[in-house]
C-alpha positions in Angstrom: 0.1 -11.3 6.3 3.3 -11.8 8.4 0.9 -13.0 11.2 0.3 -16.5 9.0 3.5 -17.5 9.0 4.2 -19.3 12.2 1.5 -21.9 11.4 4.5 -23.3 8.7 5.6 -25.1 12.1 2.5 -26.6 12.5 2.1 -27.8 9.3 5.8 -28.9 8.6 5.2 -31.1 12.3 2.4 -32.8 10.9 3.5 -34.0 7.9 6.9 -35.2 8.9 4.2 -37.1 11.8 2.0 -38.6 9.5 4.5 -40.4 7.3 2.9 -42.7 5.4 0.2 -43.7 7.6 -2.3 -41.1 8.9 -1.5 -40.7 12.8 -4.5 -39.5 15.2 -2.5 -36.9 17.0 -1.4 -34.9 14.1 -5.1 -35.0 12.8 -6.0 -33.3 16.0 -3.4 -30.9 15.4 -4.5 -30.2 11.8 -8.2 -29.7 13.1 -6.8 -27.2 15.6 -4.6 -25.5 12.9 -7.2 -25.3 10.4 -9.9 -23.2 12.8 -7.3 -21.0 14.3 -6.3 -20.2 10.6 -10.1 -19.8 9.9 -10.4 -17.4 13.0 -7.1 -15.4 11.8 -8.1 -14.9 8.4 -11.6 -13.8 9.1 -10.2 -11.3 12.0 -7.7 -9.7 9.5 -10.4 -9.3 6.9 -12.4 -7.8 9.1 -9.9 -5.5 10.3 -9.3 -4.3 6.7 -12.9 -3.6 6.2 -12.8 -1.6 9.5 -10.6 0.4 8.5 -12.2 1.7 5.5 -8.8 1.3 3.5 -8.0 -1.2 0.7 -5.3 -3.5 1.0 -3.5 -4.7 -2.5 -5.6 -7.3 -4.5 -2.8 -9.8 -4.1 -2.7 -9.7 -0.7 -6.5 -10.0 -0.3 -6.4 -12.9 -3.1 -3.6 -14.9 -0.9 -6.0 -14.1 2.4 -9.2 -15.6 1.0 -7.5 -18.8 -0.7 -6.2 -19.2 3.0 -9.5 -19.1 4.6 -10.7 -21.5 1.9 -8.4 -23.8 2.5 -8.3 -24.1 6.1 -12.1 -24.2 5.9 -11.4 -27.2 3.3 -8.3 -28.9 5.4 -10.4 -28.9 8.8 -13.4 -30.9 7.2 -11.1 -33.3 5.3 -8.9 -33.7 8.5 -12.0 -34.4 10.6 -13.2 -36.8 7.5 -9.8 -38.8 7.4 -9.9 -39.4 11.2 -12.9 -40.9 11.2 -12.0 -43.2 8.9 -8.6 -44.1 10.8 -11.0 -44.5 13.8 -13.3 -46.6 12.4 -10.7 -48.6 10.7 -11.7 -48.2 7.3 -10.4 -50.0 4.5 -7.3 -49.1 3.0 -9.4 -47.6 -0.7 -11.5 -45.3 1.3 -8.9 -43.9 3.3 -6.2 -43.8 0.8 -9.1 -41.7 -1.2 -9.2 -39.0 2.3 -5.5 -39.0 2.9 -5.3 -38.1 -0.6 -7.7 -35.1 -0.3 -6.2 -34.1 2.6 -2.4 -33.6 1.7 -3.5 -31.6 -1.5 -4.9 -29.1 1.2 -2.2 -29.9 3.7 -0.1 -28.7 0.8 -1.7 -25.7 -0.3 -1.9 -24.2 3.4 1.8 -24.5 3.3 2.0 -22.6 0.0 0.0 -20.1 0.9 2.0 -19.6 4.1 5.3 -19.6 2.1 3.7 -16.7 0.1 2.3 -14.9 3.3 6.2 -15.5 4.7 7.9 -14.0 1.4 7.2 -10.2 1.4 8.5 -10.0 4.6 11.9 -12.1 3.2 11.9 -9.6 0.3 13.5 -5.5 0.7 11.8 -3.2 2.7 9.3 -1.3 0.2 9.8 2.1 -1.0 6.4 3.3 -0.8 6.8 5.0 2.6 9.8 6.8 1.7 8.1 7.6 -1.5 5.2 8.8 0.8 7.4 11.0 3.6 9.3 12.5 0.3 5.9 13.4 -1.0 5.1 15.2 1.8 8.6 17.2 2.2 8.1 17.9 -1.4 4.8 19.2 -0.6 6.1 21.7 1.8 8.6 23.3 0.3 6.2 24.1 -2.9 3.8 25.9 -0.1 7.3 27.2 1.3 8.7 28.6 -1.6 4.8 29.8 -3.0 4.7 31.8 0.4 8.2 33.5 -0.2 7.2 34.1 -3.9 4.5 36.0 -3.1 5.9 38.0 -0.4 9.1 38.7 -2.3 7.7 40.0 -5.7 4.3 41.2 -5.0 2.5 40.1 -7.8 0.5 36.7 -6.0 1.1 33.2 -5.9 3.4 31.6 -8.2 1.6 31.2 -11.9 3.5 27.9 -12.2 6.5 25.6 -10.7 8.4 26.9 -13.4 8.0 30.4 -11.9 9.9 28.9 -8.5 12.3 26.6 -10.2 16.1 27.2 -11.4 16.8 30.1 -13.9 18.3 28.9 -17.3 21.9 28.5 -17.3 23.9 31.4 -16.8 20.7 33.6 -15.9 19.6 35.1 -12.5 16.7 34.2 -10.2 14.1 36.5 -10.6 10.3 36.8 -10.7 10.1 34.4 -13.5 12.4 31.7 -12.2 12.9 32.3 -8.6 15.7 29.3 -7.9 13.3 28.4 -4.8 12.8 24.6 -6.1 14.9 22.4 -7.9 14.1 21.4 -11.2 13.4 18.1 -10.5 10.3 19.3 -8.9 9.7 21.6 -11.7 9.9 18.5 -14.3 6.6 17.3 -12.0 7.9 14.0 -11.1 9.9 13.1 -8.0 10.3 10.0 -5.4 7.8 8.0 -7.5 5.0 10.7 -7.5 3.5 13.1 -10.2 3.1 17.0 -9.0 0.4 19.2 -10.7 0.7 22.9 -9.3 -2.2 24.4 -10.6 -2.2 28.6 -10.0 -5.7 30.6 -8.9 -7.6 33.8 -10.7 -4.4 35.7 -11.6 -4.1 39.1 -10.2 -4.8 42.2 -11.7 -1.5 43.5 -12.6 2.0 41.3 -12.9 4.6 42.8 -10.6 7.5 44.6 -11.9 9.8 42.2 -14.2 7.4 39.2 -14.0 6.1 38.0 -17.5 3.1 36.6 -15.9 0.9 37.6 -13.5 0.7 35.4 -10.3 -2.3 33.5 -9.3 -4.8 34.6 -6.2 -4.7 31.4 -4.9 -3.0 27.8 -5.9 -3.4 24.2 -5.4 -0.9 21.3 -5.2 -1.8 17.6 -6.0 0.8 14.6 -5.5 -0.5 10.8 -6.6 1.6 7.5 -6.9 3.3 6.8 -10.4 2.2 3.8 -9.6 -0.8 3.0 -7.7 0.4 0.6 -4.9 3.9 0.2 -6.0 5.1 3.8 -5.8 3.0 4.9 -3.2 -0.5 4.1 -1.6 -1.2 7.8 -0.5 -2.3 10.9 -2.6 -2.0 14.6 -1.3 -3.5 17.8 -1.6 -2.5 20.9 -0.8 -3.3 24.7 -0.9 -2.5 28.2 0.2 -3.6 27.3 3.6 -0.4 25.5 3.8 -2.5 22.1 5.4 -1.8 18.9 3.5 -4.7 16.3 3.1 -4.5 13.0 2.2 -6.5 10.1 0.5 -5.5 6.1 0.0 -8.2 6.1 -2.8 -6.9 5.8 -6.1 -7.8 8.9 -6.9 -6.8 13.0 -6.7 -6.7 13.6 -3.2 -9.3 17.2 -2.3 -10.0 20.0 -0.2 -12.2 17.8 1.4 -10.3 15.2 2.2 -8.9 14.8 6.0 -5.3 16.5 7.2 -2.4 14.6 7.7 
């Protein structure tokens, strides 16, 4: 939306021109304004679409208003000089100016508002994202180690990886591979869920629970668009897919 924002200069100009009286050249300007705005918005919807990916329903709000409205501003700026052409009387072109400086107004708005996020502090979501992903990592790290240290599979939970209780030992039940942050499930604005395979025949020597064949590792947003647009998936394979669907991220979903 950054992209809208230099057309504030346009719009300040012509309303600082047309002063009381409606002036020809800033009409012309406003016409010119209004279909390169027209052009703009449609180009960055279509981009969107392209894409495949959703963008946040604010943002798509603020994007069609602006089309609207410089769809709106170009026919009453066109309107407004013809009347200043043809000299119309003062009612009738009082009645168009009128018109005209309500949308001359609201493309200003709206290009205040398509100006602000970029004013506002850099958003967390892709740190929230890239911690995800380290996060992510480590689980398929420390399941790897798990299973080669204490021969009994994959780890049956996060617990199994995490911290041993206070003044205990790591072992095969809590291995001290993670920290317990991780273990509580929620970290850097996402929600873990470890969830362990077919358990193995036989648990290995001092584990309470036999470990799983196989595992898989979901991460989603806390918040959907404020915490984090992407949701992962991981596995024994030790690839990490990824969706920006509001939804579980899969097996079937593409690699990062």
């Amino acid at each position: 939306m950054v992209v809208l924002w230099p057309l504030l200069l346009g719009y300040g100009w012509v309303l600082f021109a047309l002063g009381r009286t409606p002036r020809r050249s800033a009409l012309r300007v406003v016409v010119l304004f209004s279909v390169l705005g027209l052009v703009l918005t449609v180009s960055l919807l279509a981009a969107a679409f392209a894409r495949g990916e959703g963008i946040d329903p604010v943002a798509m709000g603020l994007l069609w208003g602006f089309g609207v409205v410089q769809a709106g501003l170009g026919v009453s700026s066109l309107k407004l000089y013809r009347t200043v052409l043809a000299q119309a009387a003062p009612p009738r072109r009082e009645k168009s100016a009128v018109v005209f400086r309500v949308l001359l107004a609201l493309g200003l708005l709206l290009s205040v508002l398509a100006l602000l996020p970029n004013l506002l502090p850099p958003s967390r979501k892709p740190a929230n994202e890239s911690a995800a992903v380290g996060t992510l990592r480590t689980i398929n790290t420390s399941a790897v180690v798990y299973e080669d240290t204490y021969k009994t599979g994959y780890p049956p939970s996060l617990k199994s990886v995490g911290p041993p209780e206070p003044g205990g030992s790591a072992g095969c039940n809590q291995a001290d591979f993670i920290d317990a942050v991780v273990v509580s499930g929620e970290k850097s604005g996402y929600r873990f869920e470890y969830r362990a395979g077919p358990r193995v025949e036989k648990a290995g020597e001092g584990c309470t629970v036999p470990g799983g064949q196989s595992y898989q590792v979901t991460a989603r947003p806390l918040k959907y668009r404020r915490t984090g647009i992407r949701s992962f998936f991981t596995d024994g394979t030790g690839v990490i897919r990824g969706t920006t669907e509001d939804r579980a991220a899969t097996a079937q979903d593409p690699p990062l």
